[in-house]
C-alpha positions in Angstrom: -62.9 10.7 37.1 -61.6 7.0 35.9 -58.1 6.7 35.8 -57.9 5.6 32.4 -54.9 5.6 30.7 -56.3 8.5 28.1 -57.1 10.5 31.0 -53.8 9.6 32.9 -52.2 11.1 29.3 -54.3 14.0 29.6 -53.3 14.9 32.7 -49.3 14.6 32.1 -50.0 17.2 28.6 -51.7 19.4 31.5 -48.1 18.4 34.1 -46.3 19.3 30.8 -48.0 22.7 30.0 -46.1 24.0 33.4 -43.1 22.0 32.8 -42.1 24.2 29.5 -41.2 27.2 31.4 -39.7 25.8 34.4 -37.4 24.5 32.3 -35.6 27.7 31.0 -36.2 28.6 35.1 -34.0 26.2 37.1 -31.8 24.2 33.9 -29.3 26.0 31.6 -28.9 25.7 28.1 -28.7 24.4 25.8 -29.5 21.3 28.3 -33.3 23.9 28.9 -33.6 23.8 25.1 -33.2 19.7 25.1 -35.7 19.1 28.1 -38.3 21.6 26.5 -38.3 20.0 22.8 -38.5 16.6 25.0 -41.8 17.5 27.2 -43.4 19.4 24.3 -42.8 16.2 21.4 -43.9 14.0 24.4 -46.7 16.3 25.1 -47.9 16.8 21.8 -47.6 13.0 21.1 -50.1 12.2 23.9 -52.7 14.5 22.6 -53.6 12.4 19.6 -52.8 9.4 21.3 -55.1 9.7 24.3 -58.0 10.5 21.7 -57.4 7.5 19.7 -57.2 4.9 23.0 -60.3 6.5 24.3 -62.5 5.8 21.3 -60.7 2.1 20.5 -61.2 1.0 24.1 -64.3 2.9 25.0 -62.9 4.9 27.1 -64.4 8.1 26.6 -65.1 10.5 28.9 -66.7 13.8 30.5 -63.1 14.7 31.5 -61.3 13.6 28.6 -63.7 15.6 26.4 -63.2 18.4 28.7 -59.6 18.7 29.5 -57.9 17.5 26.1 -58.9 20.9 24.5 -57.9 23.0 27.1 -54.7 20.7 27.7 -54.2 21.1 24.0 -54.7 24.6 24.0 -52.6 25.5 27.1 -49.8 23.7 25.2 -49.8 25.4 22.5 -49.9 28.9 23.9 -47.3 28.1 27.0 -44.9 27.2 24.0 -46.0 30.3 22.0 -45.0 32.5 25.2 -41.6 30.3 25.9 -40.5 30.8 22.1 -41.3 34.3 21.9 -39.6 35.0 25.0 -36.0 32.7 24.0 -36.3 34.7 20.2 -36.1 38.3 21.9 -39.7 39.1 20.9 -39.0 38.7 17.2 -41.9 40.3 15.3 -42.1 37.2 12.8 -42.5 35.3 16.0 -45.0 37.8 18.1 -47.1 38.8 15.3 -48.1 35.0 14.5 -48.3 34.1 18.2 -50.9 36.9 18.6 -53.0 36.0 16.0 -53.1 32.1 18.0 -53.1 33.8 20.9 -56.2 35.9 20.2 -58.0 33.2 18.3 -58.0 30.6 20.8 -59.2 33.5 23.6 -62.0 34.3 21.3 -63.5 31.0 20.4 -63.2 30.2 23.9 -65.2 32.9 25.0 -67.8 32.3 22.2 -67.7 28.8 23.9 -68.7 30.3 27.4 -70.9 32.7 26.2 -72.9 30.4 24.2 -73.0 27.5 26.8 -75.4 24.6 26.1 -75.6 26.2 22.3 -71.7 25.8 21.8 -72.3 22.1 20.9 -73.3 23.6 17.6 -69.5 24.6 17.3 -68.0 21.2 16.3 -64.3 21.1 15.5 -63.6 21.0 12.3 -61.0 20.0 9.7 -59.4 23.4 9.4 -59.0 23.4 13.2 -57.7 19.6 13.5 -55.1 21.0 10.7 -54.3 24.0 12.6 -53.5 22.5 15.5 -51.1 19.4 14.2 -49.7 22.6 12.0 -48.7 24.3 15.2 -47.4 21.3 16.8 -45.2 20.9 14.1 -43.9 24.4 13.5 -43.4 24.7 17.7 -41.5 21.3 17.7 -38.9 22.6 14.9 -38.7 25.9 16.9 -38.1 24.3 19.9 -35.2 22.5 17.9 -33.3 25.6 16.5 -33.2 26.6 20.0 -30.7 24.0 20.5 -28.9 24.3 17.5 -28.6 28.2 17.8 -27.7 27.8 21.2 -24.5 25.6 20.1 -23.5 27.4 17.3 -23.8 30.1 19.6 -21.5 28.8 22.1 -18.9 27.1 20.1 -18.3 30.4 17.6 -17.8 32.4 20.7 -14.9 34.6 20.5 -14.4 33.6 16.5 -14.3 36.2 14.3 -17.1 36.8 11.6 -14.6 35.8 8.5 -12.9 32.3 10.1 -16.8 31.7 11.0 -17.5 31.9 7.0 -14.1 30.2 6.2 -15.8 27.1 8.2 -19.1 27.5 6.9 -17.6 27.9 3.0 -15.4 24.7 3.7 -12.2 26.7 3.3 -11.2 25.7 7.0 -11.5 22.3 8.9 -14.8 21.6 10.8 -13.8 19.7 13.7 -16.7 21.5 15.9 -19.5 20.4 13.5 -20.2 24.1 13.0 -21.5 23.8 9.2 -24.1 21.4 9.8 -25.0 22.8 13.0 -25.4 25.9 11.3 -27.5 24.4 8.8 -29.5 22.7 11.1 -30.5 26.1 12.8 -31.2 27.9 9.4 -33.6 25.3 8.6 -35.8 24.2 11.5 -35.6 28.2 12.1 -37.4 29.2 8.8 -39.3 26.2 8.5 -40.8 26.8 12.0 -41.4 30.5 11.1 -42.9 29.6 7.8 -45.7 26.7 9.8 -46.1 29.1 12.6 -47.6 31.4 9.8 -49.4 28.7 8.1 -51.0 28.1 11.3 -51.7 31.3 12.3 -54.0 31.5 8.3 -55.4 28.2 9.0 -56.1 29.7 13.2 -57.2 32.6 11.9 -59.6 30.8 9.4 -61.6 28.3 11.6 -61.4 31.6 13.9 -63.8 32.8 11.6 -65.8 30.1 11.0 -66.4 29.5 14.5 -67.7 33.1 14.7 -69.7 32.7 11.6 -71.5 29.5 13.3 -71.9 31.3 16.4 -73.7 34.5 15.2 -77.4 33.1 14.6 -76.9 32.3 18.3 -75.3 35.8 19.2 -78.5 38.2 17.7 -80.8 40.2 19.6 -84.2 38.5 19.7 -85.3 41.6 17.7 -82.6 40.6 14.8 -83.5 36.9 14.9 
């Protein structure tokens, strides 16, 4: 391996895949929350940046082409496992997960199974959309977790009705609780919303892969 500065990126999205849950491990939050959004924007950053500086300085490479997927890949499902984890294993949260989950499992083991064949299995549109969709929808999940975690901790001990009073603008903000609050309830739903978008758009170029991959898949008696 060259040490290229696409492959040096590479490798740090791979450094960053086991940074995500070590953060929740050995920092508190909502200071976990900040390094976590940090790493994963960083992260997910590199991985169309690495690809574009290989092919504009010819810097392509058996490694690159083999690591960025599963770099990419790891990524996304570490972060999957972290947010489900930090939500209480919401169902909106779990159920899209799985689908990405499963999806990536399967066209992986398509890959294997297929070997030399599974060149025939280019990426396509739908799964270059998928996968800045999921970036996207992780990043903004990643964020709520700081803004819940601040609401969290600065409404503690306040009852439900002075909470409202602040919210509704009857009482003074001085703890930045409205927008805070507002900040959560959006990158919250909108995440939710994406994740969902990206587990249709996973779940499609799931199926195409499959589709592509079953001429290679029959019995020589069905070919």
């Amino acid at each position: 391996m060259k040490w290229t500065i696409p492959n040096i990126l590479t490798i740090g999205r791979l450094v960053a895949v086991l940074l995500l849950p070590i953060m929740f491990l050995f920092f508190a939050r909502p200071w976990a929350d900040w390094y976590a959004l940090i790493v994963f924007i960083v992260a997910a950053v590199t991985d169309y940046v690495d690809g574009y500086l290989a092919r504009a300085w010819a810097q392509e490479s058996k490694f690159g082409a083999t690591m960025d997927p599963i770099a990419d890949k790891a990524l996304v499902l570490t972060a999957l496992l972290v947010i489900a984890a930090y939500s209480g294993l919401a169902l909106w949260i779990v159920l899209p997960s799985g689908i990405i989950i499963f999806r990536e499992v399967f066209v992986s083991g398509l890959r294997e199974a297929l070997g030399d064949r599974a060149k025939a299995l280019k990426v396509t549109k739908i799964g270059k959309w998928k996968t800045t969709v999921q970036m996207i929808a992780l990043t903004l999940l990643f964020a709520k977790g700081v803004f819940e975690h601040y609401v969290g901790m600065q409404s503690f001990g306040m009852d439900a009705e002075l909470f409202d009073q602040i919210i509704e603008g009857e009482v003074t903000d001085h703890l930045g609780l409205g927008w805070k609050t507002t900040g959560m309830v959006w990158t919250g739903n909108a995440g939710v919303l994406l994740l969902w978008v990206a587990a249709l758009l996973t779940a499609i170029s799931g199926w195409d892969y499959f589709r592509k991959a079953w001429p290679f898949l029959k019995e020589d008696e069905d070919a």
